[in-house]
C-alpha positions as CSV (number, residue, x, y, z in Angstrom):
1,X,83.8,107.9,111.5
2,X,82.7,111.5,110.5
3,X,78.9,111.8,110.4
4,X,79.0,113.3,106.8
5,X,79.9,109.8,105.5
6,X,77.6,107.8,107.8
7,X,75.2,105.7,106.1
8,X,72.1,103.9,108.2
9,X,69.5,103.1,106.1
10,X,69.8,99.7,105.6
11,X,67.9,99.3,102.4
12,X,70.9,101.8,101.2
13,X,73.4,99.4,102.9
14,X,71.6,96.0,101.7
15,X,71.8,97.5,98.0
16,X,75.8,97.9,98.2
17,X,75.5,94.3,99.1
18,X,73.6,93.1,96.5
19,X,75.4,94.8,94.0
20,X,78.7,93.8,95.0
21,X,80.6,90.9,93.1
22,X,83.1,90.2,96.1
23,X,83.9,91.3,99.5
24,X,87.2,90.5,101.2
25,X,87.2,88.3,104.3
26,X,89.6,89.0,107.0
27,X,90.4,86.6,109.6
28,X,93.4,86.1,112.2
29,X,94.5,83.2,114.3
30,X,98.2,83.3,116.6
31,X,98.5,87.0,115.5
32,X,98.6,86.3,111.8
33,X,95.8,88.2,110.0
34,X,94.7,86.7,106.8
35,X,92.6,88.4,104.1
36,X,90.9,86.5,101.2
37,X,88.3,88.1,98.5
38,X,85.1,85.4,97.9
39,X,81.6,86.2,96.5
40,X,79.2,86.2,98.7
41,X,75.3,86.3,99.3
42,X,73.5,88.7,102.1
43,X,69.7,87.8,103.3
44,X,68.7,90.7,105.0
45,X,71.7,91.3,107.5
46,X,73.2,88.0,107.6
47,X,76.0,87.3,104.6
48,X,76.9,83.6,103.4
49,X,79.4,82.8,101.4
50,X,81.0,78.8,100.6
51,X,84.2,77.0,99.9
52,X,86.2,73.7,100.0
53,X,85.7,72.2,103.5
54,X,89.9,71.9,104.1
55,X,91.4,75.1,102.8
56,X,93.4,77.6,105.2
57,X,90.0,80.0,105.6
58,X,88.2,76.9,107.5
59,X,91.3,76.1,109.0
60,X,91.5,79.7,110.6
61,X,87.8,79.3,111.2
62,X,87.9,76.5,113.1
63,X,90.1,77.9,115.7
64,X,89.0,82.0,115.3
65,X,85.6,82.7,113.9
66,X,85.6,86.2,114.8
67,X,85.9,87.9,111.3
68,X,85.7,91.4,109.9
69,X,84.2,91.3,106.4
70,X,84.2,94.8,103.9
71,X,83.2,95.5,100.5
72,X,83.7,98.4,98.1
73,X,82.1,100.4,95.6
74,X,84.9,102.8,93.8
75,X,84.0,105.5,91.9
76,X,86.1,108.8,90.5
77,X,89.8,109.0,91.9
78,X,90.0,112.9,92.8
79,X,93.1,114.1,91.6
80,X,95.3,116.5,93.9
81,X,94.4,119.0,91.4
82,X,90.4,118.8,91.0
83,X,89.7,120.7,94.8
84,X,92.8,122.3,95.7
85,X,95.4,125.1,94.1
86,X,98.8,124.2,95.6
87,X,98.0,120.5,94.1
88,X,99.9,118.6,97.1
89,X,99.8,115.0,95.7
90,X,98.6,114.0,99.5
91,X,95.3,115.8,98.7
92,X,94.9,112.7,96.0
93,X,91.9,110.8,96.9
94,X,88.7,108.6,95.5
95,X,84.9,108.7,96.2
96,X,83.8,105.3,97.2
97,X,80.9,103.5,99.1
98,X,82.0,101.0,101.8
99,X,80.6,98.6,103.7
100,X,81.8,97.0,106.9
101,X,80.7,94.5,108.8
102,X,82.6,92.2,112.4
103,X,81.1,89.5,113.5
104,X,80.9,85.9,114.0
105,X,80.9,83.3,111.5
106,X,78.9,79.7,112.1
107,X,78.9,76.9,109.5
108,X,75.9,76.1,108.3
109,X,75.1,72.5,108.4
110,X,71.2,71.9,107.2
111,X,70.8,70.7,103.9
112,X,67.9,72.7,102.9
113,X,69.3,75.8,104.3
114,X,72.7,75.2,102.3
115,X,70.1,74.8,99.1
116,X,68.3,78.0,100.2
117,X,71.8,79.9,99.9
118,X,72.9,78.3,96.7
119,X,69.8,79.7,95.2
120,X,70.0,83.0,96.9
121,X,73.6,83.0,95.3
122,X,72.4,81.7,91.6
123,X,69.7,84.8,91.3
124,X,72.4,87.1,92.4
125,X,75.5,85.8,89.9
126,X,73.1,84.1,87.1
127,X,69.8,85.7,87.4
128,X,69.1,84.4,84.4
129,X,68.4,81.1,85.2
130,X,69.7,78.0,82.9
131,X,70.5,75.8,85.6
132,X,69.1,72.7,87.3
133,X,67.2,73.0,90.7
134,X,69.1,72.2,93.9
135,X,66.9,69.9,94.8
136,X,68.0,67.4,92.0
137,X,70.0,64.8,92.7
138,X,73.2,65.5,91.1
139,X,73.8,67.9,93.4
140,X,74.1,65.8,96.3
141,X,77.6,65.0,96.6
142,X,78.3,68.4,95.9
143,X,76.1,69.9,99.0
144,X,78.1,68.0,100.9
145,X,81.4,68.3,100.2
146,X,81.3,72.2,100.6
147,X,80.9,73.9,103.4
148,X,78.5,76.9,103.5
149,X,78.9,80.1,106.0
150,X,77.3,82.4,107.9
151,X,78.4,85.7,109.1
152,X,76.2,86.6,111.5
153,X,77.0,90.7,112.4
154,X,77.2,92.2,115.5
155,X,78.5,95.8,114.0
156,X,77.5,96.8,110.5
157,X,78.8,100.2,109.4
158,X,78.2,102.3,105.9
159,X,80.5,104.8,104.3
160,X,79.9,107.1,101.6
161,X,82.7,109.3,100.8
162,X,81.7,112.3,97.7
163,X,83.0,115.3,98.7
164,X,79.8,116.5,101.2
165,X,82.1,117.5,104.0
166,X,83.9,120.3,101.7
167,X,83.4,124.0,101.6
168,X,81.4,125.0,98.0
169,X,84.5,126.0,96.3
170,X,86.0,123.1,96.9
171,X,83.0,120.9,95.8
172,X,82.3,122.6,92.7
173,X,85.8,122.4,91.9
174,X,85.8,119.2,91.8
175,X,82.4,118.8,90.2
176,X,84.0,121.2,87.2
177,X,87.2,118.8,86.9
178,X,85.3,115.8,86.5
179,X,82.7,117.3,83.8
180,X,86.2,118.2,81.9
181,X,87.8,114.8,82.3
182,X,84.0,113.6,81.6
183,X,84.7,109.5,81.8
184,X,81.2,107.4,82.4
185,X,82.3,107.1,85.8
186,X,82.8,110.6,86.5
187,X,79.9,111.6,85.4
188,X,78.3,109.0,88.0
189,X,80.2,110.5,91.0
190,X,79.0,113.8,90.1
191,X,75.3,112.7,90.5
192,X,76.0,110.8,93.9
193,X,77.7,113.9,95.0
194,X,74.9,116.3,94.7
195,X,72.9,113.9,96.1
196,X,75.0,113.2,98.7
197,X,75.7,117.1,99.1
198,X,71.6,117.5,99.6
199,X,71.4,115.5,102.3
200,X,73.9,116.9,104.2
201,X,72.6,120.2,104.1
């Protein structure tokens, strides 16, 4: 990865996460990758996620749980015109925030800790509350008939890509092309670019 993108902090990396609506599971078993998108939950580094107990992902699980798990945050697409004269449509990009994380997936198979994840997942999808605890009955049946995850990482990796590798006339360029265009989410890129842009300095 180049350094200019690198991202370590992990209060940087856990905020990505907790923003983050889905992430897209990939898992492989005989050769045969298979990707699936799913919400998810992180607790510090450690992500949980849930589903049916027989579907194809715990099929694959059962017999591979090596996994590579990523999730993105798009922002502004860069067209090939915003940072370069000649305007070679290969030069056509988009600013983003990634984060990537292999490891090893385990089923979790405590009760409380299953209830423990539901809630984690309820204040991240419905902070607003307006649901019965998990520790009522009527959830019962429902704790166990789904089975619960746990991606436990042994590489986490953080990517921030805003145009803090270019030269200055490249980067203002850009920065003048998306003030012009001047969408909400331009105007968003451009202040995580000269952030971004300051700290590479």
């Amino acid at each position: 990865m180049n350094h200019h993108f690198e991202i370590k902090d992990k209060e940087i990396i856990y905020d990505i996460l907790k923003k983050a609506e889905y992430g897209t599971l990939a898992v492989s078993v005989d050769n045969t990758p298979y990707a699936v998108p799913l919400n998810f939950v992180n607790i510090g580094d450690i992500v949980y996620f849930h589903g049916a107990l027989k579907n194809k992902k715990m099929k694959i699980l059962a017999q591979n749980p090596n996994v590579s798990f990523s999730v993105v945050e798009n922002y502004s697409i860069i067209d090939s015109d915003f940072s370069k004269i000649d305007a070679l449509g290969c030069s056509i990009t988009q600013f983003f925030k990634s984060v990537s994380i292999d490891g090893m997936v385990e089923i979790v198979k405590s009760l409380d800790d299953k209830v423990e994840i539901f809630e984690a997942m309820m204040k991240k999808f419905q902070p607003k509350g307006g649901y019965r605890p998990f520790e009522d009955k009527a959830y019962d049946k429902i704790l166990k008939a789904t089975a619960v995850f746990r991606l436990v990482p042994s590489n986490i990796s953080c990517k921030f890509k805003f145009g803090q590798h270019l030269n200055t006339k490249r980067f203002e360029m850009i920065i003048t092309n998306l003030k012009q265009r001047g969408d909400e989410l331009d105007i968003r890129t451009i202040e995580i670019m000269k952030a971004q842009k300051k700290v590479n300095r």
